[in-house]
Residue frames as a rotation matrix with the C-alpha (Angstrom) as fourth column:
UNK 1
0.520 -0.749 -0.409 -29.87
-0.710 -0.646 0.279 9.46
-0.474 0.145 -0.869 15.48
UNK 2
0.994 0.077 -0.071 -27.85
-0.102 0.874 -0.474 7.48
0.026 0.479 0.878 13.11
UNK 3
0.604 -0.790 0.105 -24.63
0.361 0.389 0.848 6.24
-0.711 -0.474 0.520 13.59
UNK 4
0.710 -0.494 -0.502 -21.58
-0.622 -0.774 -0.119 8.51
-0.330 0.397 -0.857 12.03
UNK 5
-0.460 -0.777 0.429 -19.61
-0.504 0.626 0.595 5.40
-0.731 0.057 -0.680 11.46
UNK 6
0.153 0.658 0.737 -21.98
-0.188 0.752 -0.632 3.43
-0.970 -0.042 0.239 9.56
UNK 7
-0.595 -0.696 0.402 -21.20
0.383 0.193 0.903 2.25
-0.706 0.692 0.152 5.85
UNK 8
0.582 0.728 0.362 -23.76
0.813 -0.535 -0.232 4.41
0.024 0.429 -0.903 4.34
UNK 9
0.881 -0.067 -0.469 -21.99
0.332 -0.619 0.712 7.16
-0.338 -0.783 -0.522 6.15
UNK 10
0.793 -0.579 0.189 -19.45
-0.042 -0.361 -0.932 9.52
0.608 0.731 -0.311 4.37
UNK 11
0.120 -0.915 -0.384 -15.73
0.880 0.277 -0.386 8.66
0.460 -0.292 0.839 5.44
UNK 12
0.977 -0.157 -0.144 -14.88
0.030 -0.570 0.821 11.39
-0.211 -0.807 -0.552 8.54
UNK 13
0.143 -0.886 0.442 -11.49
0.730 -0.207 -0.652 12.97
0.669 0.415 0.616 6.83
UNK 14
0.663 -0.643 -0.382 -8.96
0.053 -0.469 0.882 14.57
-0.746 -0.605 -0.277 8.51
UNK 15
0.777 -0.379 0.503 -6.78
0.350 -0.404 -0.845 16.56
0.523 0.833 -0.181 5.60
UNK 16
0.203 -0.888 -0.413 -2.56
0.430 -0.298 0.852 16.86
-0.880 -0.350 0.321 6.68
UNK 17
0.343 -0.762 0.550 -0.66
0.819 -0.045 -0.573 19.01
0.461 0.646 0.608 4.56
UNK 18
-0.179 -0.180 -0.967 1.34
0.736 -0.677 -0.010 22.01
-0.653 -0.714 0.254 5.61
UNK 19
-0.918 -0.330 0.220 0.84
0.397 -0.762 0.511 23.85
-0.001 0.557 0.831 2.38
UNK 20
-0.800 0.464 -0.380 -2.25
-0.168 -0.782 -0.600 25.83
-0.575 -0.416 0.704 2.54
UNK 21
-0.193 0.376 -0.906 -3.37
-0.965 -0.240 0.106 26.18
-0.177 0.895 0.409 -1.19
UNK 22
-0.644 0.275 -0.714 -3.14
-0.063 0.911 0.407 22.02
0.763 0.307 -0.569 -1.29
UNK 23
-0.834 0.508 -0.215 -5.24
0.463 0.433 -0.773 21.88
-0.300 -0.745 -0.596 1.63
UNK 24
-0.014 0.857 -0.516 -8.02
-0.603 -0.419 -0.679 24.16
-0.798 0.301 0.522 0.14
UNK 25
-0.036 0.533 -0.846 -8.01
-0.999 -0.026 0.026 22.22
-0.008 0.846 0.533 -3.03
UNK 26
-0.867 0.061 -0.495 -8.24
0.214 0.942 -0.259 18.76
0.451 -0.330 -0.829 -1.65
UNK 27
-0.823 0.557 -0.110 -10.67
0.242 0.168 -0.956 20.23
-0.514 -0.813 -0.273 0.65
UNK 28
-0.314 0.575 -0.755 -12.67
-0.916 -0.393 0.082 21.93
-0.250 0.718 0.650 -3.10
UNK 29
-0.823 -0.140 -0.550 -12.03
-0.388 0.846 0.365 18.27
0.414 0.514 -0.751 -4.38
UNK 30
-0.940 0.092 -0.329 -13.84
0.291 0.723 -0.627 16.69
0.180 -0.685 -0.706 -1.36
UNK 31
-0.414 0.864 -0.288 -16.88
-0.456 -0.470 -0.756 18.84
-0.788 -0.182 0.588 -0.93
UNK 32
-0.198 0.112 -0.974 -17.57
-0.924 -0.352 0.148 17.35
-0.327 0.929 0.173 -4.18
UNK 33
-0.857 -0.253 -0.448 -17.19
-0.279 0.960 -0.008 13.82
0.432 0.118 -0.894 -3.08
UNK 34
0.565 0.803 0.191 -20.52
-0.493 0.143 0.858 12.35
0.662 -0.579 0.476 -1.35
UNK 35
0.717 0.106 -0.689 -18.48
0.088 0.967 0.240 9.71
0.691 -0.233 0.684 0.23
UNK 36
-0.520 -0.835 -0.180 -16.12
0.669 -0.268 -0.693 12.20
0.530 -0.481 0.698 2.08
UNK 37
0.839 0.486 0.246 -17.19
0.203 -0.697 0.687 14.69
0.506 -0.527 -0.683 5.11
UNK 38
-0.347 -0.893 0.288 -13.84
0.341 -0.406 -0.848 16.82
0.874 -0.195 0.445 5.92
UNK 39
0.651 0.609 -0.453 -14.06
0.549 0.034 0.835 16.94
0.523 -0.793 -0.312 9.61
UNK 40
0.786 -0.527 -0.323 -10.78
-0.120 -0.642 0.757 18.86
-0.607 -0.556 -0.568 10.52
UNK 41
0.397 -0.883 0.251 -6.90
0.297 -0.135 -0.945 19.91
0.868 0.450 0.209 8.59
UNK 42
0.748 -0.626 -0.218 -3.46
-0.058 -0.389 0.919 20.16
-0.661 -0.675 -0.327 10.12
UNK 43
0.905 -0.355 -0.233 -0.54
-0.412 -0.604 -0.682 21.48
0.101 0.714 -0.693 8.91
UNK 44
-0.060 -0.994 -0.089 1.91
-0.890 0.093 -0.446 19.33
0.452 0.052 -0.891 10.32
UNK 45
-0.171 0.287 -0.943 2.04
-0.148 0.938 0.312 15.50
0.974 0.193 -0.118 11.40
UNK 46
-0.776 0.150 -0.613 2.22
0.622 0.347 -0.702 15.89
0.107 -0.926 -0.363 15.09
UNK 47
-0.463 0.883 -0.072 -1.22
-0.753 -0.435 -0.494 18.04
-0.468 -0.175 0.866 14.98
UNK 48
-0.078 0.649 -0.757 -2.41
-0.766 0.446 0.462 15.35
0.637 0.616 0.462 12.90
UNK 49
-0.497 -0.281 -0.821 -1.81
0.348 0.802 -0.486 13.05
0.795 -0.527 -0.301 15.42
UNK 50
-0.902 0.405 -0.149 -3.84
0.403 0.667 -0.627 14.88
-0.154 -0.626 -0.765 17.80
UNK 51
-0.360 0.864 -0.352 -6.66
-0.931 -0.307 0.198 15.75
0.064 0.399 0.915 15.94
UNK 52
-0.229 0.290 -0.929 -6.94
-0.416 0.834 0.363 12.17
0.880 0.469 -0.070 14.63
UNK 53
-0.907 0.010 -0.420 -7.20
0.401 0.322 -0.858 11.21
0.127 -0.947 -0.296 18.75
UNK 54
-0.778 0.587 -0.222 -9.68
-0.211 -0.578 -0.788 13.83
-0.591 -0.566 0.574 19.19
UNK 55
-0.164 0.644 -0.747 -12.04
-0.864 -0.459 -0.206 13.53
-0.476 0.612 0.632 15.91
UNK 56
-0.412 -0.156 0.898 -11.24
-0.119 0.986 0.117 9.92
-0.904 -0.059 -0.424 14.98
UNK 57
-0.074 0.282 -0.956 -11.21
-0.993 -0.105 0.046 9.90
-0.087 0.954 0.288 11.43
UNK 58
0.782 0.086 0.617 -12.30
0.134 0.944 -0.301 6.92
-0.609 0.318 0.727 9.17
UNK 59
0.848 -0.086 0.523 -10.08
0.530 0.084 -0.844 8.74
0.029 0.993 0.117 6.62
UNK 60
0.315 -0.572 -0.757 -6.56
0.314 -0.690 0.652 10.67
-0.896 -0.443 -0.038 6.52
UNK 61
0.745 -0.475 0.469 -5.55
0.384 -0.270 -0.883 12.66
0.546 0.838 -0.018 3.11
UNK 62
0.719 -0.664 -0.206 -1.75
-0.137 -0.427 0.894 13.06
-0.681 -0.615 -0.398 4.16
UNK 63
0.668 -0.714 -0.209 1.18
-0.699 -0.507 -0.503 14.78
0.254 0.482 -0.838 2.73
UNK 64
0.654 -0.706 -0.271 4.25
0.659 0.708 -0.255 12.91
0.371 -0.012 0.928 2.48
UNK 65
-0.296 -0.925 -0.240 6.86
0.807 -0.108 -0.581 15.77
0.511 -0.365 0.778 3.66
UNK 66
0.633 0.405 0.659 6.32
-0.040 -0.834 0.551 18.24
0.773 -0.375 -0.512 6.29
UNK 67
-0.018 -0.875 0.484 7.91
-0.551 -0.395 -0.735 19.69
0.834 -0.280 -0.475 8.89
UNK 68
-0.468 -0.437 0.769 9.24
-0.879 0.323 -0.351 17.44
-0.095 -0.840 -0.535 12.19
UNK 69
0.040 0.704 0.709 6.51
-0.167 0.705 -0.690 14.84
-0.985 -0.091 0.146 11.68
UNK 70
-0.914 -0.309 -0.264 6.61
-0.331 0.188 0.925 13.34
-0.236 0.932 -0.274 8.31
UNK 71
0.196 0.941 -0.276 3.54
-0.976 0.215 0.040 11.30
0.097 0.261 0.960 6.33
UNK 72
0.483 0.257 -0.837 5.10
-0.290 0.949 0.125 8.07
0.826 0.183 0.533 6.95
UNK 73
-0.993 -0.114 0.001 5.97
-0.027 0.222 -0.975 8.91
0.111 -0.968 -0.224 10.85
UNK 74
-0.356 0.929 -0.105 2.11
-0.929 -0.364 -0.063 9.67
-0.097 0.075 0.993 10.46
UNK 75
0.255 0.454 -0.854 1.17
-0.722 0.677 0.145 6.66
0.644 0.579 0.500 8.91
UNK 76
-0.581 -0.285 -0.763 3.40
0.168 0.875 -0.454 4.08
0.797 -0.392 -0.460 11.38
UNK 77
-0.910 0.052 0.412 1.68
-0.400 0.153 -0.904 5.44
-0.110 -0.987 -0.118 14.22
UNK 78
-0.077 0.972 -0.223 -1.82
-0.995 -0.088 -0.039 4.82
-0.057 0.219 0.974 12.74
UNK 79
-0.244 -0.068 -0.967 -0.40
-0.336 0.942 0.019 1.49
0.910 0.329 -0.253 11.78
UNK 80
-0.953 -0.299 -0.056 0.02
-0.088 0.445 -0.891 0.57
0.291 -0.844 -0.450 15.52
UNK 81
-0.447 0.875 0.189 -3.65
-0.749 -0.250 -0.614 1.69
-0.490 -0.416 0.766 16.65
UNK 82
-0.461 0.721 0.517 -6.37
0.490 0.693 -0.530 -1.30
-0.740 0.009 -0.672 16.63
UNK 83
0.348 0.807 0.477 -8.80
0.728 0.087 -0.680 0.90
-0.590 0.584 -0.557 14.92
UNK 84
-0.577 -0.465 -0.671 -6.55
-0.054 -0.799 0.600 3.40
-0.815 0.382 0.436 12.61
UNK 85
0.408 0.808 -0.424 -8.03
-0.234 -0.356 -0.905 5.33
-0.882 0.469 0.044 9.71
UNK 86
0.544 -0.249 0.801 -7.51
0.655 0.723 -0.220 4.27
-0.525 0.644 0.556 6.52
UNK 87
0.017 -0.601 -0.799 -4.71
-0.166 -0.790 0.591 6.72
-0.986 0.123 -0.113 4.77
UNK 88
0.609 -0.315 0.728 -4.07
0.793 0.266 -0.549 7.72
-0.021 0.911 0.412 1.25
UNK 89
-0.335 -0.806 -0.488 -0.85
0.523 -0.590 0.615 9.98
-0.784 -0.050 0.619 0.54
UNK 90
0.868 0.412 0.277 -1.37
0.496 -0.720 -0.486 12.81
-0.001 0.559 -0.829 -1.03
UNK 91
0.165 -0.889 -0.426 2.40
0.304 -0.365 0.880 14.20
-0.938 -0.275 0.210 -2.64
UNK 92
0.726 -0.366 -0.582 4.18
-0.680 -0.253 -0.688 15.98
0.105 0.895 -0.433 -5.26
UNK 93
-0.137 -0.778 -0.613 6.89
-0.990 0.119 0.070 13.27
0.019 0.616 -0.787 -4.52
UNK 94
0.518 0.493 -0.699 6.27
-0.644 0.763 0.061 9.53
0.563 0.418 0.713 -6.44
UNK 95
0.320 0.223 -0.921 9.35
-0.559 0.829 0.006 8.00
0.765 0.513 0.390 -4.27
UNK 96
-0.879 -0.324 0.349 7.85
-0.422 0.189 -0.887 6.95
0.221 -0.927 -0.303 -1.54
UNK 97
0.391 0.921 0.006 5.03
-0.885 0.374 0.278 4.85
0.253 -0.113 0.961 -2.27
UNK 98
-0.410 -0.534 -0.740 6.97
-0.063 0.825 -0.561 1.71
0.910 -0.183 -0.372 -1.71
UNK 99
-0.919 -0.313 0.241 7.32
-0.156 -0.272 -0.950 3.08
0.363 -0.910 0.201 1.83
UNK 100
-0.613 0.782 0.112 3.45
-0.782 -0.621 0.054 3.84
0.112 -0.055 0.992 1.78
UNK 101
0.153 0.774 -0.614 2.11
-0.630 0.555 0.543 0.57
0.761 0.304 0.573 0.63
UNK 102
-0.393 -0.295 -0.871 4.29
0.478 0.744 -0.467 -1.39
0.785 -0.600 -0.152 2.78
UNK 103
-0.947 0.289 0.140 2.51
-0.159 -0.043 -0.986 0.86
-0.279 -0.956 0.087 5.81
UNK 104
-0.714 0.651 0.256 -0.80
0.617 0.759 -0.209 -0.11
-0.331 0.009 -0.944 4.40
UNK 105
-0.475 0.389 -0.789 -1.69
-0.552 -0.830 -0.076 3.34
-0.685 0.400 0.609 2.57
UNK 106
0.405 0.737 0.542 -4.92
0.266 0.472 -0.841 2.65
-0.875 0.484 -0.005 0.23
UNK 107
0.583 -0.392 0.712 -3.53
0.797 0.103 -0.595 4.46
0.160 0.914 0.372 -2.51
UNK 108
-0.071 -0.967 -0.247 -1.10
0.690 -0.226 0.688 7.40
-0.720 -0.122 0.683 -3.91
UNK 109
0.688 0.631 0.358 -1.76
0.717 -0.519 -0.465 10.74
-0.108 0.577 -0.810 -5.08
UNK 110
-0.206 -0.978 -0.031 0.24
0.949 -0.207 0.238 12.79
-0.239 0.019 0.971 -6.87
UNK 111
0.247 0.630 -0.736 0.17
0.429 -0.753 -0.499 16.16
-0.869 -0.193 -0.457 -6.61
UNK 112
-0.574 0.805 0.154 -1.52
-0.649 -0.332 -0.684 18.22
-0.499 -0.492 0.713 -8.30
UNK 113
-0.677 0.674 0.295 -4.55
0.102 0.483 -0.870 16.69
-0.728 -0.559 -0.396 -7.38
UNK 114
-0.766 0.570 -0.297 -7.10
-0.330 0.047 0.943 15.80
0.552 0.820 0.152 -10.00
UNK 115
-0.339 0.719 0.607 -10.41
-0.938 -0.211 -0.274 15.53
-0.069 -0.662 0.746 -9.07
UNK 116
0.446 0.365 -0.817 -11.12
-0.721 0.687 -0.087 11.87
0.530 0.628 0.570 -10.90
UNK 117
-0.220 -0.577 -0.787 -7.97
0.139 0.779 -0.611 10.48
0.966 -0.244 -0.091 -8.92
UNK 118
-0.866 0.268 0.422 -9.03
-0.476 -0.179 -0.861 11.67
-0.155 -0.946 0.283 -5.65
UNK 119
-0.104 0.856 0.506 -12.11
-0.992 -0.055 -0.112 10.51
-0.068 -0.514 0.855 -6.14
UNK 120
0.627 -0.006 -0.779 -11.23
-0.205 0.963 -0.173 6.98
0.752 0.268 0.602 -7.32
UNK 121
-0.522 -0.853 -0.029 -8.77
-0.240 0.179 -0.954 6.94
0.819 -0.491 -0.298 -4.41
UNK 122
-0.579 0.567 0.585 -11.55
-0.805 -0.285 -0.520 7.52
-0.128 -0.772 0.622 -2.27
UNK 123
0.342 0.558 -0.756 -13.36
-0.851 0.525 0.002 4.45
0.398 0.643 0.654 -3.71
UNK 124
-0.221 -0.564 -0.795 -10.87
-0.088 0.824 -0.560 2.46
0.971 -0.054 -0.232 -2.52
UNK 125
-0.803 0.011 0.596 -10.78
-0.593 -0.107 -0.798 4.03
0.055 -0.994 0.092 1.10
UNK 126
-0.137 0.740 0.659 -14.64
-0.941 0.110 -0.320 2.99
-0.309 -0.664 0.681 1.74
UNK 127
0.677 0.323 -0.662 -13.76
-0.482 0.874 -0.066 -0.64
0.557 0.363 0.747 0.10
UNK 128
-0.887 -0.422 -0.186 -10.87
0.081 0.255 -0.964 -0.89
0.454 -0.870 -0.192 2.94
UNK 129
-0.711 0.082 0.698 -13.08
-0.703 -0.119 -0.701 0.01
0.026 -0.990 0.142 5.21
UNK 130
0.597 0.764 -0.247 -15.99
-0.791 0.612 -0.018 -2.12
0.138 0.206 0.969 4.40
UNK 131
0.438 -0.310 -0.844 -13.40
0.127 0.951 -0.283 -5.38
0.890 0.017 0.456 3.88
UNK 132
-0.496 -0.798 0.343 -12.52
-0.540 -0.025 -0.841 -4.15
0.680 -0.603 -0.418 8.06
UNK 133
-0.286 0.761 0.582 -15.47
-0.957 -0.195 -0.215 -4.20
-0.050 -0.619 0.784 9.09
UNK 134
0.736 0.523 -0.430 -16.39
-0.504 0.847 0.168 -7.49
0.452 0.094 0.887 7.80
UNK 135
-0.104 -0.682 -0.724 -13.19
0.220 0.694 -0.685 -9.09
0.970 -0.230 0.078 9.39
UNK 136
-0.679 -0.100 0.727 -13.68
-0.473 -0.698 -0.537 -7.07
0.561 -0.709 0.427 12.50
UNK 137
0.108 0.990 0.088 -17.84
-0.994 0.108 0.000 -8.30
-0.009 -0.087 0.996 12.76
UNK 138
0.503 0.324 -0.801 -16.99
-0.278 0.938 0.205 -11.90
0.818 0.119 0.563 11.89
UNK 139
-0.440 -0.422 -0.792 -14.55
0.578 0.542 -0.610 -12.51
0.687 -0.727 0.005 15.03
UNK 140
-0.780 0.266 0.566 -16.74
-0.603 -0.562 -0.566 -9.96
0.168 -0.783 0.599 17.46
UNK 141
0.195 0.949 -0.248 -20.07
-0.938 0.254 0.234 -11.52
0.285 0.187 0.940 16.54
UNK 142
0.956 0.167 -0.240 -18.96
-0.105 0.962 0.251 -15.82
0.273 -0.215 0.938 17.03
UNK 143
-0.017 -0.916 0.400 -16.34
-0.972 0.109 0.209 -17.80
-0.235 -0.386 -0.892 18.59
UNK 144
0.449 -0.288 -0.846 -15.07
-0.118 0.919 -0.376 -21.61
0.885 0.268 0.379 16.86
UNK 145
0.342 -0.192 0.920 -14.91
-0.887 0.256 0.384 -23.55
-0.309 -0.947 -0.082 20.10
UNK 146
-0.193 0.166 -0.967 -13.52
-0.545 0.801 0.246 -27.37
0.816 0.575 -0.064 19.15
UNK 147
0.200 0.868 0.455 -15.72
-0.913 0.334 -0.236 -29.90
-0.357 -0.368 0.859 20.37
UNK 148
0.627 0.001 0.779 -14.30
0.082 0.994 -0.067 -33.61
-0.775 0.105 0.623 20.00
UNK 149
-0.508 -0.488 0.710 -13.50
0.644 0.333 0.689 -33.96
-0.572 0.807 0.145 16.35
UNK 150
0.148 0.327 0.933 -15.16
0.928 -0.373 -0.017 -31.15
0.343 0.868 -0.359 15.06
UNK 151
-0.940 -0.339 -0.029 -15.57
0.315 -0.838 -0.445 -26.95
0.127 -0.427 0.895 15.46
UNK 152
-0.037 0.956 -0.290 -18.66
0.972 -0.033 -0.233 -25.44
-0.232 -0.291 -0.928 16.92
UNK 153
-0.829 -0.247 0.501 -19.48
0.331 -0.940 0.086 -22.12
0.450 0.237 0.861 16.39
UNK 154
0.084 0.867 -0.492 -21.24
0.989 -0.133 -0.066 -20.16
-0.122 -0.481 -0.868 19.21
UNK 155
0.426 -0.044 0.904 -22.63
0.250 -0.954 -0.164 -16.70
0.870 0.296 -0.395 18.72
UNK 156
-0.813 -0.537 0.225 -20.50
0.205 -0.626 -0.752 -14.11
0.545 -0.565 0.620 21.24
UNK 157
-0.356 0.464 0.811 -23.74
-0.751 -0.659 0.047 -13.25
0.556 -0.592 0.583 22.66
UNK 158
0.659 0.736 0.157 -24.69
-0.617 0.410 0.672 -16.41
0.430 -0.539 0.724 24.15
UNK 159
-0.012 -0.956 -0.292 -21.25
0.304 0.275 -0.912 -16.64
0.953 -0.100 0.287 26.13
UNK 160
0.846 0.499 0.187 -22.08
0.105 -0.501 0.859 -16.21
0.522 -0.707 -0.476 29.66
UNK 161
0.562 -0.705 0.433 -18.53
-0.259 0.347 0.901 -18.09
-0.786 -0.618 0.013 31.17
UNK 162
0.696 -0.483 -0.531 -15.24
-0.561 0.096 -0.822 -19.25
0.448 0.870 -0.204 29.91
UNK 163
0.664 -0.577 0.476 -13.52
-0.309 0.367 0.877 -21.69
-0.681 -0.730 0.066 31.92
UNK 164
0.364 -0.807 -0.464 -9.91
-0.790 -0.005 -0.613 -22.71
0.493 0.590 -0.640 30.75
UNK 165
0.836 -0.197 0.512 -8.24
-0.146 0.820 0.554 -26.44
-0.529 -0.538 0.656 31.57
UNK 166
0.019 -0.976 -0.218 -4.91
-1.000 -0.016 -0.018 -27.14
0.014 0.218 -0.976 31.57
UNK 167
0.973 0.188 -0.135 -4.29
-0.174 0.979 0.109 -30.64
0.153 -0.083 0.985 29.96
């Protein structure tokens, strides 16, 4: 069985908008994408919030206004979460990307949706993820221990103990 995460592995989207029609043509857009696999929509930000718990996307296409739950109350909680999916807004309005970039949104679609910019947006997503993973893999995988005058570097698996001295 192969791993559903894996970087081969099309991005596990989770589609927020409340308007119907944009959710069906994001979701026309995406069927179209290899690098996307649409794994669940909500219509408002606190369902997105728990879908994204339940289904753990790699990906969120999210609306910027909706009702009670905005796209960039959306977005701050993801910010908080160790492993949060990588978001790109999807909006008819342009000003609130500031807001967006500064929560670490990949990119900014304006609606309507073009199939070229969605799919270059998507590009980006699976080059975020790829540049997590490699930060993620390089501190899971070794620990820099310093040794005298210099830094050692031992793999994580051959770490049996950790003792700690107070000088």
């Amino acid at each position: 069985m192969s791993d559903p995460h894996a970087d081969t592995a099309a991005l596990r989207t989770l589609i927020v908008d409340d308007e119907p029609l944009a959710v069906e043509r994001v979701q026309v857009i995406c069927a179209e994408i290899p690098q996307v696999r649409v794994v669940g929509t909500a219509s408002d930000g606190a369902a997105a919030l728990r879908l994204a718990e339940k289904l753990t996307p790699d990906l969120v296409l999210l609306d910027m206004t909706m009702p009670e739950l905005d796209g960039l109350g959306v977005a701050r909680h993801f910010a908080a979460q160790p492993q949060a999916p990588v978001v790109i807004f999807v909006t008819a309005h342009d000003h609130f990307a500031v807001e967006a970039f500064d929560l670490e949104a990949v990119d900014y679609v304006l609606k309507p949706v073009s199939a070229d910019r969605l799919a270059r947006a998507i590009e980006r997503a699976v080059a975020r993820r790829g540049q997590r993973r490699e930060r993620q893999s390089r501190y899971l995988d070794e620990l820099w221990v310093p040794h005298r005058s210099e830094l050692l570097r031992i793999a994580v698996s051959e770490v049996h103990q950790i003792d700690a001295e107070r000088d």
